[in-house]
C-alpha positions in Angstrom: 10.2 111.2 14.3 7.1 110.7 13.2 5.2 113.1 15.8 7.7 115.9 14.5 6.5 115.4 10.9 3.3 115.5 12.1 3.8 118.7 13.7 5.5 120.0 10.9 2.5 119.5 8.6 0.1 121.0 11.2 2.7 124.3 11.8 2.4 124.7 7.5 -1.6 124.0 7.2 -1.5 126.6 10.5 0.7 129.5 8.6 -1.3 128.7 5.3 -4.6 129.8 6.8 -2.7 132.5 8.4 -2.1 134.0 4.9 -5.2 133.2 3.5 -7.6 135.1 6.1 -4.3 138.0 5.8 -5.5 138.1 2.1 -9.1 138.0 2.8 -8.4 140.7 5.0 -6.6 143.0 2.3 -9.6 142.3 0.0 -11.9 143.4 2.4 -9.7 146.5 2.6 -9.8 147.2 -1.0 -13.7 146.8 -0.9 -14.4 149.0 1.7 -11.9 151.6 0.6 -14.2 152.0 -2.8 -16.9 153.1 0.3 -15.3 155.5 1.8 -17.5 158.6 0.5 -20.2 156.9 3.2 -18.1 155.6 5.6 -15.1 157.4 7.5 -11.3 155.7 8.1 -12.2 154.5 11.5 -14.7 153.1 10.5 -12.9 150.8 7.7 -10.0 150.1 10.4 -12.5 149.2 13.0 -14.2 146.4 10.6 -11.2 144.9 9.8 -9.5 144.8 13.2 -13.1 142.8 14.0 -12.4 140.2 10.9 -8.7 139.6 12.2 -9.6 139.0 15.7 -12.5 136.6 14.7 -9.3 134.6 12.5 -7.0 134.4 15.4 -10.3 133.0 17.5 -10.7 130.2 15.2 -6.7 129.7 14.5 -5.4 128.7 18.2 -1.7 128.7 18.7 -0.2 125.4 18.3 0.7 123.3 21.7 4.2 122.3 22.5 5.1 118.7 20.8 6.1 116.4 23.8 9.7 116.0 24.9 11.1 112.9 23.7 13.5 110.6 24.9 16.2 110.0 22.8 15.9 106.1 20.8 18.4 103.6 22.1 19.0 100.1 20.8 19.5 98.9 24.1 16.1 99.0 25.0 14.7 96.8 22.5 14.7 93.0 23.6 17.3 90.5 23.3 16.6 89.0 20.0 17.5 85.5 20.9 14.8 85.9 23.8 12.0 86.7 20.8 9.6 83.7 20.1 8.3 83.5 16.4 5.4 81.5 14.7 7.0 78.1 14.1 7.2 77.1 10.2 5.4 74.0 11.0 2.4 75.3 12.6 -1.2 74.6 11.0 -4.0 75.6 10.7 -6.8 74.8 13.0 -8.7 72.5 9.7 -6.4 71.2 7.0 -8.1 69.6 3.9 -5.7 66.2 3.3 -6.8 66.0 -0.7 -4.9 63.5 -3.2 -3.0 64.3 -6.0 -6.3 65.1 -8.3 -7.7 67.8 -5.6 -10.1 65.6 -3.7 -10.1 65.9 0.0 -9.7 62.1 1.8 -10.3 63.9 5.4 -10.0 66.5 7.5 -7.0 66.5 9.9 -8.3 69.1 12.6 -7.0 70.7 16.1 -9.0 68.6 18.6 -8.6 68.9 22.8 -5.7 70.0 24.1 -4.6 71.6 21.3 -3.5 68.1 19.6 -4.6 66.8 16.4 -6.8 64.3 14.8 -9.1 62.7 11.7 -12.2 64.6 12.5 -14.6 62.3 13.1 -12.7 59.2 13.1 -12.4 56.8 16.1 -11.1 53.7 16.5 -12.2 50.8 19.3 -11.6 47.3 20.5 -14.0 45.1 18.3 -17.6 44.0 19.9 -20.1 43.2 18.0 -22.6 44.9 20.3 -20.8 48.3 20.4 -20.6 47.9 16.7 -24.5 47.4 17.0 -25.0 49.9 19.2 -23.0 52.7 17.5 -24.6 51.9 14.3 -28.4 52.7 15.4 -26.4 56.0 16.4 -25.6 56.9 13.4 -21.6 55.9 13.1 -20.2 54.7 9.8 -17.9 51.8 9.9 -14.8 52.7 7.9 -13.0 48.9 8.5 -13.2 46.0 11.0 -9.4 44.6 10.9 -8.1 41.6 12.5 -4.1 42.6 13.6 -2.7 39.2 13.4 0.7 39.6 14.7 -0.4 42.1 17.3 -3.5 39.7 18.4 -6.0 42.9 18.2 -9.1 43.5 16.5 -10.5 47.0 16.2 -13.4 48.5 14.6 -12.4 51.9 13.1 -15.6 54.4 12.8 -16.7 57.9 12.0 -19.1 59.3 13.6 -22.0 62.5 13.1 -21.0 65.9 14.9 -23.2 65.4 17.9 -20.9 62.2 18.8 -17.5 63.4 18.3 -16.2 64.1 21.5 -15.4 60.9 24.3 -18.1 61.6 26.5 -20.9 61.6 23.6 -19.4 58.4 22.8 -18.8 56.8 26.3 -22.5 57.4 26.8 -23.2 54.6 24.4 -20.9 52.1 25.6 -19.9 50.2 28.6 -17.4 51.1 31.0 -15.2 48.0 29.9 -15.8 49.5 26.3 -15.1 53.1 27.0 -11.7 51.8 28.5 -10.4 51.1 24.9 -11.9 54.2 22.9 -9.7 56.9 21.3 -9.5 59.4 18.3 -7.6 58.5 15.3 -4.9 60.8 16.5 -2.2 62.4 14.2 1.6 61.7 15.2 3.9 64.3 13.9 7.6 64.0 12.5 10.3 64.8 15.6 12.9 67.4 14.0 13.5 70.6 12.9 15.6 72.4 10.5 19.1 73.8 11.8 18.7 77.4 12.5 21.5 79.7 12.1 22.4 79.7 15.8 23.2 76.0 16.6 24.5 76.3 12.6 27.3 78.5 14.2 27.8 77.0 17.5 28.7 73.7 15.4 30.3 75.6 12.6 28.8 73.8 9.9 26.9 74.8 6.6 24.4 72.6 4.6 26.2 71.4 1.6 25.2 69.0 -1.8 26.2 65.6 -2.0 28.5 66.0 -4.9 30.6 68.8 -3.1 34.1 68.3 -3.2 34.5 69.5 0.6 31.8 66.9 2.1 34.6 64.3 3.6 36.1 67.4 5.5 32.3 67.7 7.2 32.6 64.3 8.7 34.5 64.0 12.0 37.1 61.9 12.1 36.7 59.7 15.0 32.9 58.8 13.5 32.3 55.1 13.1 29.4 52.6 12.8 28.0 50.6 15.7 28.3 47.1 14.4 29.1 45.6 11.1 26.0 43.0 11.8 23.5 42.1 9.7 20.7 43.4 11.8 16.7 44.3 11.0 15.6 47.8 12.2 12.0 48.9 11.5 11.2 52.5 10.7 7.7 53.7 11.4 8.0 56.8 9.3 7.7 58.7 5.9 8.6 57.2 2.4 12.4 57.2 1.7 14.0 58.0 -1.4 15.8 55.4 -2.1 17.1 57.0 -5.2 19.9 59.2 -3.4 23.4 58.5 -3.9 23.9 57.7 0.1 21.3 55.4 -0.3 21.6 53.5 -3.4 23.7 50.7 -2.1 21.0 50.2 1.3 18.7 46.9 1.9 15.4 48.8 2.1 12.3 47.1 2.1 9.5 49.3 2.2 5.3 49.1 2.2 3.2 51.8 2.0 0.4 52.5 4.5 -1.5 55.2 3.2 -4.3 55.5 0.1 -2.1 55.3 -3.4 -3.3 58.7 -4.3 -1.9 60.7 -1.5 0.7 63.4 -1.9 3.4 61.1 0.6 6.2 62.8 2.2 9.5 61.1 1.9 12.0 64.3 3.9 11.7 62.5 7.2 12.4 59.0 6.5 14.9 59.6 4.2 16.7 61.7 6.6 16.2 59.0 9.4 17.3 55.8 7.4 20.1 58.1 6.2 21.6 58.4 10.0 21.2 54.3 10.0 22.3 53.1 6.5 23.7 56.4 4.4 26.7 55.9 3.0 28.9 58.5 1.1 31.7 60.5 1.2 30.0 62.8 4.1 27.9 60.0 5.6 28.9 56.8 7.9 25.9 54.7 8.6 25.7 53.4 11.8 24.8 50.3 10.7 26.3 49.7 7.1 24.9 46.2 7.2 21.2 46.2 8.4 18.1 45.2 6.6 15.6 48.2 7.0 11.7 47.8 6.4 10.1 50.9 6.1 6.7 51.2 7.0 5.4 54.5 5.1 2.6 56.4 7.4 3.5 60.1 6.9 1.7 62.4 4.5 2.9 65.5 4.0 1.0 68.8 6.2 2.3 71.7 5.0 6.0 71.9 3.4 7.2 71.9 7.0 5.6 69.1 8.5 4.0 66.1 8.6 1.9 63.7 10.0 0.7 60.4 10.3 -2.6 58.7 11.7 -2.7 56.2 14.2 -4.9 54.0 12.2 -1.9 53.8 9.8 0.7 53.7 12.3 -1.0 50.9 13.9 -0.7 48.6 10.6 2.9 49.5 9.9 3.7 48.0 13.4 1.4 45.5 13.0 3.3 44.4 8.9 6.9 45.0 11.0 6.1 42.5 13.8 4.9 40.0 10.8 8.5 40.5 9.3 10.2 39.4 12.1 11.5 43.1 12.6 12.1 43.6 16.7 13.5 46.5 16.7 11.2 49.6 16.2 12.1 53.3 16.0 9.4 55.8 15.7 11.2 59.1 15.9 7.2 60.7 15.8 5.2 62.0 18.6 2.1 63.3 19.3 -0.8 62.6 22.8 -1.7 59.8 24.7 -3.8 57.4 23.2 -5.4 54.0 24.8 -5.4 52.3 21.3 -1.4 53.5 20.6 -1.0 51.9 24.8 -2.0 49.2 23.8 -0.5 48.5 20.5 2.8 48.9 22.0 2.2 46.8 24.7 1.1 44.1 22.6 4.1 44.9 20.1 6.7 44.7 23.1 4.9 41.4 24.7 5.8 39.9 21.5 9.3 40.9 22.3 9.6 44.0 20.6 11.9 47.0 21.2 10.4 50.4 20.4 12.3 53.4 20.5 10.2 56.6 20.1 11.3 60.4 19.9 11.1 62.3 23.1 9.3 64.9 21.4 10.9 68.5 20.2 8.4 71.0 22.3 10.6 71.9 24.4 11.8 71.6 28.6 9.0 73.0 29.6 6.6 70.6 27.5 4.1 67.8 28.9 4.9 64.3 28.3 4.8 62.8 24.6 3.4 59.8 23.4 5.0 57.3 22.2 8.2 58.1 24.3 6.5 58.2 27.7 4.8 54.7 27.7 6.3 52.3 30.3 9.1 50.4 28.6 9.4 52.6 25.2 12.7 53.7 25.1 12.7 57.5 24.9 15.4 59.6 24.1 16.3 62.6 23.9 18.7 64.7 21.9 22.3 67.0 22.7 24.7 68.5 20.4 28.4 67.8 19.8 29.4 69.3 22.9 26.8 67.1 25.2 25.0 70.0 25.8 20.7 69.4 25.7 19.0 70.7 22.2 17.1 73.6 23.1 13.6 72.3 22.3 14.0 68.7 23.6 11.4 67.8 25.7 12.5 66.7 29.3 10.9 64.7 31.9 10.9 61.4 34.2 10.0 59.3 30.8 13.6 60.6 29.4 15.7 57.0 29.2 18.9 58.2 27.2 20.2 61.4 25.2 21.6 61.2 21.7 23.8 63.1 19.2 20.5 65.0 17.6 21.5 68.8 16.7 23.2 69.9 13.4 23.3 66.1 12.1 24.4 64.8 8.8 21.7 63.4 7.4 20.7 62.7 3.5 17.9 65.0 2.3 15.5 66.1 -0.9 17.4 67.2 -4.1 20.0 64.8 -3.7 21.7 66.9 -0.9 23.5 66.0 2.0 22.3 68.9 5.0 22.2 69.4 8.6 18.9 68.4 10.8 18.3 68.6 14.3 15.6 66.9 16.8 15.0 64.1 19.1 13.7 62.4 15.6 17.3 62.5 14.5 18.6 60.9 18.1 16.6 58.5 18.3 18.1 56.2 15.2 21.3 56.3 17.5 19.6 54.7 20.5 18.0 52.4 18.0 21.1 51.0 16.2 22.8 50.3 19.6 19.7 47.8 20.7 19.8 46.5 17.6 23.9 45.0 17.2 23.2 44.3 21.5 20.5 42.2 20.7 22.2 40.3 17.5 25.0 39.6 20.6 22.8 39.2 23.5 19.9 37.6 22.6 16.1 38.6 22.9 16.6 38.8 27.2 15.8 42.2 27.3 17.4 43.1 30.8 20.2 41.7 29.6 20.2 44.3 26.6 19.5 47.4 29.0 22.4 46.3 30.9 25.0 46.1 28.4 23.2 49.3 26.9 23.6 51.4 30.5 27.5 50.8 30.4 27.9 52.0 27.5 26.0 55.2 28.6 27.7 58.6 30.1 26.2 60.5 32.9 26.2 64.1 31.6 24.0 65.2 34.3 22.7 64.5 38.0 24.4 61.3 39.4 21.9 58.6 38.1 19.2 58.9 35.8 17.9 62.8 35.4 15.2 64.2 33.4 17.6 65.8 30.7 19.9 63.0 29.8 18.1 59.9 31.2 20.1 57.3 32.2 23.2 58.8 30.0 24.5 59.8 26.7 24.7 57.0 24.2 27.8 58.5 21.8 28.4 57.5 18.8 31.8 55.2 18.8 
């Protein structure tokens, strides 16, 4: 269409001139007429036939527009197949500032595409590294002694020409070097429910005061145990003023400066799954003490993130409350510090259950989920069938109910969420009423845990479902 307008313009400007060396033409006439006592009619006729052929010389004919082919729908793309910018995608430097404007640091893309404090590292304590980094030119941001976790580690920031591993592993020992790492940023494990899983589960977001919300809950939905269990959130801030959380045992601690801008979406959504009660929501565990340790700040008004210097004193305050059983529905890249936080965490006989990460099947590995003994889940829809962006992979240990989930959210609402995030709180609420009637003998546990699980795919554990789907009773 838009070549034949073209053409069309080009065909006027063309007949335009046309008419205006015509014109010129008849002037011309006129003129020499007035002349004609000097020169004869053959003459005049013979000038003028000269002027009209010098026009046509410099007005060539138009060419032929192209043939073509008629427009059909069904050769664009299937629209489903279309990839878009995802709404949680950030820039490459993001200015985290506090609520008066100020920037606290810079959380930056850093190898591998993965994210990070710029300039912040964090190390197992030694009081010749410390030294040694020092005459370097590294600023000691804390020294902290991790009581329940028996670590110490120096946390540091260090000039341009250091920040990268090999600058720094150059001024330390091997045995050093072994325990180094960025102060890596761990991101919130779920996603909004798009239209399509929307309509596969034929469900609708709705407020908490709708007169329709007990129709949205299924009807064989129940809680896991009525026990008065601990569960430990590593997560965002919770509002603990909505209506489905009112009546909940929250205890909560902030681990970030007081002047941040703090997210609470994510863990209210999360300690909605385990203790939300109203009319829509059933907790599945309506009698659990939850300790919240805050560590998200908010990236963008998609996503969030937290640093693993903070993450690392929320586990640290959990273990010293006597909480056991850990979910961090967050995930981000492998970290030595993060390794060996855990470790130490689960020595003390901890459970953690981590997000399996929401980059979909084609994804590496993320980190928490994939350490040796984190339990890892990831997420399916009503109809046991794997949510489209759920990572997959050896380190999968069971799937969960995690697409198009009830879940408590900002404004009072109650919506839909999906996401290993949101699966996760399943797998966590089951270890904790199996421990409370086990005991602390983990194998034990994972025993009773694996018979209750359903082998959706491969005979035996498979890189989708893990072991098996953990339903909800």
């Amino acid at each position: 269409m838009k070549r034949f307008i073209n053409y069309m313009l080009i065909l006027r400007l063309n007949i335009n001139m046309k008419i205006f060396f015509k014109s010129a033409l008849l002037l011309a006439a006129f003129s020499l007429s007035t002349q004609a006592q000097q020169l004869s009619t053959g003459n005049v006729l013979g000038q003028i036939s000269s002027i009209e052929r010098t026009a046509n010389d410099f007005i060539k004919p138009l060419e032929r527009p192209p043939v073509l082919a008629p427009f059909a729908l069904s050769t664009l793309p299937d629209i489903n197949s279309l990839e878009t910018e995802p709404l949680n995608a950030l820039p490459t430097s993001l200015a985290i500032t506090n609520n008066v404007g100020e920037s606290l640091w810079l959380d930056v893309e850093v190898e591998n595409g993965w994210r990070a404090v710029k300039g912040q590292w964090l190390l197992l304590a030694n009081e010749l590294s410390k030294q040694r980094l020092i005459e370097h030119g590294a600023i000691i941001i804390s020294e902290s002694k991790y009581s329940a976790l028996d670590l110490a580690l120096l946390h540091f920031n260090v000039p341009e020409a250091l920040d990268s591993k090999q600058a720094l592993t150059n001024l330390l020992t091997v045995k050093e070097a072994a325990s180094l790492a960025r102060n890596h940023i761990y991101q919130a494990q779920n996603k909004a429910t798009d239209m399509a899983e929307a309509s596969a589960n034929k469900t609708v977001a709705i407020k908490a005061n709708d007169k329709n919300e007990k129709a949205m809950v299924s009807s064989s939905a129940s809680s896991v145990c009525d026990l008065e269990v601990k569960v430990g959130l590593v997560d965002s801030a919770i509002d603990a003023n909505h209506s489905a959380l009112k009546q909940a045992d929250i205890t909560a601690k902030s681990f970030l400066p007081d002047t941040i801008n703090q997210s609470a979406q994510h863990g209210t959504a999360i300690a909605s799954v385990l203790v939300g009660k109203s009319e829509a929501l059933i907790p599945l565990l309506p009698k659990a003490k939850v300790y919240s340790a805050q560590v998200f700040y908010q990236q963008s008004d998609y996503a969030q993130g937290a640093t693993l210097s903070a993450i690392i004193t929320g586990v640290n305050w959990l273990l010293e409350q006597n909480v056991k059983v850990i979910n961090m529905s967050l995930a981000g890249p492998d970290n030595q510090i993060l390794q060996r936080v855990l470790t130490a965490a689960m020595a003390k006989g901890a459970w953690v259950v981590a997000a399996a990460g929401n980059e979909g099947p084609a994804a590496p590995a993320m980190y928490p989920a994939a350490y040796q003994d984190v339990i890892a889940v990831s997420a399916i829809d009503k109809l046991q069938q794997p949510y489209r962006w759920s990572n997959r992979g050896d380190y999968i240990d069971y799937a969960a109910l995690g697409v198009n989930v009830l879940t408590a959210q900002s404004g009072h609402r109650i919506g839909r969420e999906s996401g290993t995030s949101i699966a996760a709180p399943h797998i966590t609420a089951h270890i904790a009423c199996l421990t409370a009637v086990y005991g602390e003998d983990k194998q034990i546990v994972l025993t009773q845990l694996n018979k209750l699980a359903v082998d959706l795919g491969p005979k035996g554990k498979d890189p989708i479902y893990g072991v098996g789907a953990i339903l909800r009773p």
